[in-house]
PLY file of the C-alpha trace (Angstrom):
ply
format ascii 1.0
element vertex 81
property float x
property float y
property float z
element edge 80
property int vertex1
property int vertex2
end_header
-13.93 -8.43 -6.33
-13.89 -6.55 -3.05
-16.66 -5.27 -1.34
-17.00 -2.22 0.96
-16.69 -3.34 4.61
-17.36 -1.69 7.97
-15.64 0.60 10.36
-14.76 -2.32 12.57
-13.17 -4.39 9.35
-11.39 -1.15 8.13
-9.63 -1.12 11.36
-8.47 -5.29 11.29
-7.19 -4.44 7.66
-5.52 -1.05 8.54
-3.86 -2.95 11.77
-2.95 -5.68 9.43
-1.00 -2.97 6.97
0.56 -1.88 9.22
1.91 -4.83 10.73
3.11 -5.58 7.39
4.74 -2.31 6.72
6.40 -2.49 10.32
7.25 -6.37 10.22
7.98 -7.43 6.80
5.32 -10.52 7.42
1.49 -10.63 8.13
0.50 -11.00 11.40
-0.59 -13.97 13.32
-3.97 -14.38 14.87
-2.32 -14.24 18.19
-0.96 -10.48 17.09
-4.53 -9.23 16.01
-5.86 -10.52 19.53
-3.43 -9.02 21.85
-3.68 -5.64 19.77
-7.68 -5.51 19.72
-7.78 -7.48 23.17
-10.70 -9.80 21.95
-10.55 -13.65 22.00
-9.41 -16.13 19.58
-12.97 -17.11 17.98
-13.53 -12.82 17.41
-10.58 -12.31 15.10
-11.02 -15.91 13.21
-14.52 -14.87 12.83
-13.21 -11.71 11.62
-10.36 -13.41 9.42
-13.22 -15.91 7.47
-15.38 -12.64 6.87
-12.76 -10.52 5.53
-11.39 -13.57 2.68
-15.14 -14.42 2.46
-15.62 -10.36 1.45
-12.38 -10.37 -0.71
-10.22 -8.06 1.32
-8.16 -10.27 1.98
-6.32 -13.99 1.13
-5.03 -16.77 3.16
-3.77 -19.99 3.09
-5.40 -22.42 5.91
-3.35 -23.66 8.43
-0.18 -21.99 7.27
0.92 -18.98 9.88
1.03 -15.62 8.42
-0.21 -16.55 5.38
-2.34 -13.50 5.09
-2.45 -10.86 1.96
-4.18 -7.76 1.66
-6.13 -7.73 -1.66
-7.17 -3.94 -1.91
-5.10 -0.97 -2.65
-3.27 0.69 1.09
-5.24 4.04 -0.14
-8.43 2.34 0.68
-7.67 1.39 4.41
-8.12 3.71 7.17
-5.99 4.96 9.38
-5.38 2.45 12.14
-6.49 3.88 15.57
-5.70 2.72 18.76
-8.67 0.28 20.38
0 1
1 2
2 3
3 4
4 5
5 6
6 7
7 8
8 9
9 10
10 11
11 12
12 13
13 14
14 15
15 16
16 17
17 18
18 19
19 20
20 21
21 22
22 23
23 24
24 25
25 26
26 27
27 28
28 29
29 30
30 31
31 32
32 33
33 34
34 35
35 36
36 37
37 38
38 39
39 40
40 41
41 42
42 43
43 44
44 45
45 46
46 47
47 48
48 49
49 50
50 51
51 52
52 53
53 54
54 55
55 56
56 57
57 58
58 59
59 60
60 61
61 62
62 63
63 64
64 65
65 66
66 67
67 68
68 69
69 70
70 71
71 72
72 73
73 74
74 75
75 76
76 77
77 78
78 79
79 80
């Protein structure tokens, strides 16, 4: 089950709806860096946390592999870093 997660986690998962909705395919790590211009190890670190908190599922080592696992009514409004 899902927990609650921060402000800064609310905005990974609403950029990753988003790139969804306006892709048809989850992002790659490489599109979450260049959008929140922070390094690699940041948004892994950031990927592990969110599947370790339940937000969210991969599959390691397979590209875009990742899935949203809460409702779109619970992610914020993505806002521009």
């Amino acid at each position: 089950m899902a927990e609650g997660f921060t402000e800064k986690q609310g905005q990974y998962l609403a950029f990753i709806e988003s790139y969804m909705v306006m892709y048809g395919k989850a992002p790659a790590e490489a599109d979450i860096q260049r959008f929140f211009g922070v390094t690699p190890p940041t948004i892994h670190q950031m990927i592990l946390k969110l599947e370790e908190k339940g937000l969210i599922s991969r599959i390691p080592g397979q590209p875009r592999s990742i899935r949203l696992l809460i409702d779109a009514g619970q992610i914020p409004r993505l806002k521009r870093p």
